[in-house]
Phi, psi and omega in degrees: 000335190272312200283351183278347190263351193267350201248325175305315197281345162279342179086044181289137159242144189014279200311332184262003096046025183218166157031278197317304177301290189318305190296318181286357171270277339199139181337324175217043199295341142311328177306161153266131205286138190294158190266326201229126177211102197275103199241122191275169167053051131090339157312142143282026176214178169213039141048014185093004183271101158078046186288311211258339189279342199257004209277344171215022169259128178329173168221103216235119198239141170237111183326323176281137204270190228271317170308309197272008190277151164191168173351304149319265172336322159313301162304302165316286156321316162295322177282004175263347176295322190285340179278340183275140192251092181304137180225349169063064156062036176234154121005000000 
């Protein structure tokens, strides 16, 4: 909501709009968007978390919860990332 009110207060108009303009509003718009995205104690969501940046990163849900997440769990999860075959919204 903030890079979408922040392209309003600029006086972007419609037309000017896209993809690029949005992403560069966004909390941190140097990072990269994550590939990988992990959600500890057994939720199925992600809660608003990193919505428009998670939009084509893998999901990985672990039953542990977040104090006890470590190094192990960690590992399992990347190699359950690695077994999977990315596609970026295609088909």
């Amino acid at each position: 909501m903030d890079a979408a009110r922040s392209l309003v207060a600029e006086g972007l108009r419609p037309e000017d709009v896209s993809e690029d303009a949005l992403a560069s509003r966004l909390y941190a718009p140097e990072l990269r968007d994550p590939d990988l995205v992990i959600r500890t104690s057994g939720e199925q969501r992600i809660s608003n978390f990193l919505l428009w940046q998670s939009a084509y990163a893998e999901l990985v849900f672990d039953e542990t919860l977040w104090p006890d997440f470590g190094e192990e769990r960690l590992q399992a999860a990347v190699e359950e990332y690695a077994l999977r075959g990315r596609r970026f919204g295609a088909r």
